[in-house]
C-alpha positions, 0 to 999 in steps of 0.5 A: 454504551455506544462506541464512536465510529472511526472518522475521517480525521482518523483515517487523516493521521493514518494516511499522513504517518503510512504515506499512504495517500501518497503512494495512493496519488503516485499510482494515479498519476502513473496511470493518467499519464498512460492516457485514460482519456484522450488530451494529446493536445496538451503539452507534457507540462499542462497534462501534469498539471491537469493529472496534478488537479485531479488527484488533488480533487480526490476524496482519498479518505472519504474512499478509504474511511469504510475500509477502515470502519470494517478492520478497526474500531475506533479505540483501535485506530487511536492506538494506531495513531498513539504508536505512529506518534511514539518514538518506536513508532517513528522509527519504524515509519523512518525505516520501512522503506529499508526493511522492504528493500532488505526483504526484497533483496536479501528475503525474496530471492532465498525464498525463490530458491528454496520454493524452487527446490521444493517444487522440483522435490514434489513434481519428483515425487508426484512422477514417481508415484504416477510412474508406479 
């Protein structure tokens, strides 16, 4: 029995619940705006506009289809989307960005700190013993 392949409308619905393909398109419009290709004649609206049909030509995915096909099955990516589509599911697309802003605010500075103190512990004890 043969399984089915993720597919491209899979990786769709994936892409639309994560806003991944929107975080994707921001960070490429970020970056044509740093100018990969020369079109300083162009005014600030008109090089938004060409940077707007570029992303907007792109086969996000497509891109993304094979990376997908390598982490999950089929079965998987429908479980994916069957969570994504439940109410715990919304709640945690709705909250996410508030979990990563608690992380980052409240998690990574203790975890900072307490990394320093063990690294000022081990080049303690790493002097100690080389001075023996």
């Amino acid at each position: 029995m043969g399984t089915i392949k993720v597919t491209k409308p899979m990786v769709e619905k994936i892409t639309k619940f994560t806003k991944l393909r929107n975080m994707i398109t921001d960070f490429l419009k970020t970056t044509g705006k740093r100018e990969l290709v020369n079109f300083s004649e162009f005014s600030l609206e008109e090089k938004d506009e060409l940077i707007e049909a570029s992303t907007d030509a792109l086969k996000i995915e497509e891109a993304l289809l094979p990376i997908y096909q390598k982490y999950f099955t089929s079965e998987e990516m429908l479980d994916i989307i069957s969570f994504f589509r439940s109410k715990t599911g919304q709640k945690y697309i709705a909250q996410q960005q508030n979990v990563s802003d608690d992380v980052v605010e409240k998690v990574v500075p203790k975890l900072i700190l307490e990394m320093t103190a063990n690294l000022v512990d081990e080049i303690g004890k790493k002097r100690r013993g080389s001075g023996s």
